[in-house]
C-alpha positions in Angstrom: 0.0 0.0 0.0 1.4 3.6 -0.7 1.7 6.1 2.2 -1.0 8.5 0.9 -3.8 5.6 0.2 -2.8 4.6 4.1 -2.8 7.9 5.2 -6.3 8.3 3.5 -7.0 5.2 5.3 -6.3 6.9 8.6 -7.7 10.2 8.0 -11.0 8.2 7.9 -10.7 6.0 10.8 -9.4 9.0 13.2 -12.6 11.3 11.9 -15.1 9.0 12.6 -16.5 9.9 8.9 -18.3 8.4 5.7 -16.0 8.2 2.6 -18.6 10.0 1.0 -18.5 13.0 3.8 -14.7 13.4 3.8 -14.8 13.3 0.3 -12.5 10.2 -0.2 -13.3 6.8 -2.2 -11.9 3.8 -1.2 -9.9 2.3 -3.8 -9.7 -1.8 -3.7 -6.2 -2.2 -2.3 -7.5 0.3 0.6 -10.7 -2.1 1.2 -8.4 -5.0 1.0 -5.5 -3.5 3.0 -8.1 -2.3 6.3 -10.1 -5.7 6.0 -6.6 -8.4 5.8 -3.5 -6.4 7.6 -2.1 -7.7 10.1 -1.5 -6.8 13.6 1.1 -3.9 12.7 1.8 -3.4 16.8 3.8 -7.1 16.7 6.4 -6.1 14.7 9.3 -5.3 16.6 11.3 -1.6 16.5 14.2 -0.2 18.0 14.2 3.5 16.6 13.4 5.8 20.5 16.2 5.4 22.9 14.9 4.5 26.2 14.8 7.9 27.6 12.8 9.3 24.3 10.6 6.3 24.5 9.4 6.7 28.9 8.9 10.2 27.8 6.6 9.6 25.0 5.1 7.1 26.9 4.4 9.9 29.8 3.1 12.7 27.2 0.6 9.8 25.4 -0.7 9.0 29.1 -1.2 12.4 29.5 -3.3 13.0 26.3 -5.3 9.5 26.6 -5.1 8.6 30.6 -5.9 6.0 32.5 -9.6 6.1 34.2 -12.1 3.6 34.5 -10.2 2.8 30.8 -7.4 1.9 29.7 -5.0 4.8 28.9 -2.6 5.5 26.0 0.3 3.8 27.1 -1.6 0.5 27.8 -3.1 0.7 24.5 0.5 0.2 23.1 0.4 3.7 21.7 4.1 4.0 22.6 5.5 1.5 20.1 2.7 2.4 17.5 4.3 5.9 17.4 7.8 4.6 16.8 6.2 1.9 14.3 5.1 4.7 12.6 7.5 7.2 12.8 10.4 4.6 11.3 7.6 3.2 8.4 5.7 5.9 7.5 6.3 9.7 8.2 8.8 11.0 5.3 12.2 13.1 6.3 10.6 16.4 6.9 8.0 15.0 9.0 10.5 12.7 11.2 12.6 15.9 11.7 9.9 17.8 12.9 8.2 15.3 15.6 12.4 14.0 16.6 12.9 18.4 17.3 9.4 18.4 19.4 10.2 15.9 21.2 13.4 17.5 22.4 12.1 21.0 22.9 9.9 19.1 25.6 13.1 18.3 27.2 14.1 22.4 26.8 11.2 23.4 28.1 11.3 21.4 31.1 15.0 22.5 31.7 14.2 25.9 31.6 10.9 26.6 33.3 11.2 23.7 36.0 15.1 23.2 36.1 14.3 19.5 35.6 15.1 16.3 33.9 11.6 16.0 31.4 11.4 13.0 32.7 11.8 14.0 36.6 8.7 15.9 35.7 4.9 15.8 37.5 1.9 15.0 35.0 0.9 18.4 35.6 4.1 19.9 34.8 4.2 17.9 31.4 0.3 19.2 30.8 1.6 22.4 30.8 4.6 22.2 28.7 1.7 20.4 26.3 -0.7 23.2 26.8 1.9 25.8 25.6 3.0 23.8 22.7 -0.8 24.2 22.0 -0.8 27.9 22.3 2.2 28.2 19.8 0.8 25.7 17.1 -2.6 27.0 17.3 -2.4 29.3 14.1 -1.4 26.0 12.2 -4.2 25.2 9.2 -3.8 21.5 11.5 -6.7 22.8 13.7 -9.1 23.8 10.5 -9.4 20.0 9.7 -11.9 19.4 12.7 -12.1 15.6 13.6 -10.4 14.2 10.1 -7.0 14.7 11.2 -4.4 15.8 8.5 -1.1 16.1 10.6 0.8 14.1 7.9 -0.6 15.0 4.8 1.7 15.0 2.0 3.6 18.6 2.0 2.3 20.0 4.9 3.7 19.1 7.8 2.0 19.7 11.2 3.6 21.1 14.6 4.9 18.2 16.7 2.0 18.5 19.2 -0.6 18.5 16.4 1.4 14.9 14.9 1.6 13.5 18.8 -2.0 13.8 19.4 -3.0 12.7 16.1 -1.1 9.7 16.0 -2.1 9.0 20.0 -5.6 8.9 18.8 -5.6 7.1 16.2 -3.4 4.7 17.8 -5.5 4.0 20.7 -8.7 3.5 18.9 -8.0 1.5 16.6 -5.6 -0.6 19.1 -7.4 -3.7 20.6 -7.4 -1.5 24.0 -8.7 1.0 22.5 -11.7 -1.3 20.4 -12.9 -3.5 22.7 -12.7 -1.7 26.3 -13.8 2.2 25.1 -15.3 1.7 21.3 -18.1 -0.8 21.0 -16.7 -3.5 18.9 -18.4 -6.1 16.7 -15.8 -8.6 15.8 -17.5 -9.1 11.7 -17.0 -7.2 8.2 -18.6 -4.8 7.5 -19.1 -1.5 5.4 -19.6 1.7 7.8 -22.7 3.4 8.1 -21.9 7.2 9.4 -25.7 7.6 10.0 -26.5 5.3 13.0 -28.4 7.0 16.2 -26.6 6.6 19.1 -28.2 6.4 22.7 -26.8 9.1 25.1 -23.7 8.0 26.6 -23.2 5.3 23.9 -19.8 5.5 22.5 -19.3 5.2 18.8 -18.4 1.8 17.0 -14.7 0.6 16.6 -13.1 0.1 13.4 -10.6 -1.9 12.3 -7.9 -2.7 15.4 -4.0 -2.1 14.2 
């Protein structure tokens, strides 16, 4: 499959959309490649060191924690991030996540004189939070719900990819489909048009 048919592929899992309302069609290799692919989170990846990968971890958990659910960092979000950063974003795109990453640990040296790591959860929300602030201007936060961080030539702020890729990683992780999502474990085509009961979450897609 080519990066921008699963990139399409994405876009419409993260919205929650019809192909018709986003405006994409699904080609045959797309069909084929979201009904038979297999369980991408297996294979293994050694890109992170160990200090980049606990942080990620922490700033996932933050944006997806742990409740009554599940939160990111059970999901496996972690190593789907590095899965993807490695097998799918393109130079310009690694470059700019790899550089957000660090100025997390900048920030933290200079407005906590800490260690990122040594960090509280709500010290790390509000590095996030001002991350947010500076990337708000971006055309990122025009796309609504149908994501967009890593379309082709336009390369989002590292905040808008981490929260993009969090989100889509934990929904469509097994975590994320089964325990959150209601999941029915048969093909089928999606219907955007089904009334949902108050409270009722939405239905699961396919799991990575």
């Amino acid at each position: 499959m080519k990066r921008r048919d699963f990139l399409e592929c994405a876009a419409l899992l993260i919205g929650g959309v019809g192909v018709s309302q986003s405006g994409f069609s699904l080609s045959h290799e797309q069909k084929h490649y979201l009904a038979s692919a297999p369980s991408y989170i297996e294979r293994p990846i050694d890109y992170f060191s160990v200090t980049q990968r606990t942080l990620i971890n922490r700033l996932i958990e933050i944006i997806i924690p742990e409740t009554d659910t599940p939160g990111a960092t059970e999901a496996g979000v972690g190593k789907f991030i590095e899965l993807i950063l490695v097998d799918w974003l393109n130079d310009e795109e690694r470059l700019v996540f790899m550089a957000g990453l660090e100025s997390v640990s900048d920030m933290a040296k200079n407005h906590f004189d800490k260690d990122a790591l040594d960090l509280s959860s709500d010290e790390l929300l509000k590095i996030l939070s001002s991350l947010e602030l500076d990337a708000e201007e971006h055309p990122w936060y025009d796309l609504g719900n149908q994501g967009g961080a890593f379309l082709e030539g336009h390369p989002a702020p590292f905040i808008c990819q981490l929260k993009e890729l969090t989100i889509y990683g934990f929904f469509t992780s097994k975590v994320g489909s089964t325990q959150v999502l209601r999941y029915m474990p048969m093909p089928m085509s999606f219907d955007g048009d089904v009334p949902l009961k108050e409270g009722d979450s939405t239905w699961a897609g396919r799991q990575t």
